[in-house]
N, C-alpha and C positions, 0 to 999 in steps of 0.2 A: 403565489410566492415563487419568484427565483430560486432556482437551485445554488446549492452551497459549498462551498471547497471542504472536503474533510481532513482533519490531522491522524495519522496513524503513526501511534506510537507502538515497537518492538524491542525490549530488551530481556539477551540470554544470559543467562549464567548456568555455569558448572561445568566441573572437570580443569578449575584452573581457568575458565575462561568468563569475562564479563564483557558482555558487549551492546550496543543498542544501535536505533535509528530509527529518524523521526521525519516520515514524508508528511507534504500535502497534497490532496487527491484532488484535482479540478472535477468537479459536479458540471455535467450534461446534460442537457434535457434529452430523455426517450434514451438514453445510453446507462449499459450499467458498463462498472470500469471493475477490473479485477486487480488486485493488488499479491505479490508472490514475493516474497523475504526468502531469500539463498546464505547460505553463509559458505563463504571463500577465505581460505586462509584465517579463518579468524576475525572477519570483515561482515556484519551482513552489506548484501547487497538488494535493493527495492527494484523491483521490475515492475510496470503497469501497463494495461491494455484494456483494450476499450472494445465492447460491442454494441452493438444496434439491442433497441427494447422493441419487442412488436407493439406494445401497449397498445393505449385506445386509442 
C-alpha cells in the first residue's frame, strides 16, 4: 500500500484568544516528516521537515 498525505488539524483558545490551522502532510516512503506549530502574533504558524527512516 502507498503511503498517505496526513491532515493535521491545531486549534488554541484562551486568554482572549481563539485560533486554529489545518495542514496536509505529504506521506514518504522510508521518511518520517516532523510537524512543529509556533504561534506569532496571535497567528499559528506550521513548519515541516522531513528525515530519512533507516528502516528495513
Amino acid at each position: 500500500m502507498p503511503p498517505s498525505a496526513h491532515k493535521v488539524v491545531l486549534q488554541v483558545a484562551g486568554k482572549g484568544l481563539s485560533t486554529g490551522v489545518s495542514i496536509e502532510v505529504p506521506a514518504a516512503p522510508k521518511s518520517i516528516t516532523y510537524v512543529e506549530f509556533t504561534l506569532r502574533g496571535g497567528v499559528l504558524v506550521a513548519t515541516t521537515w522531513t528525515s530519512s527512516s533507516p528502516g528495513p
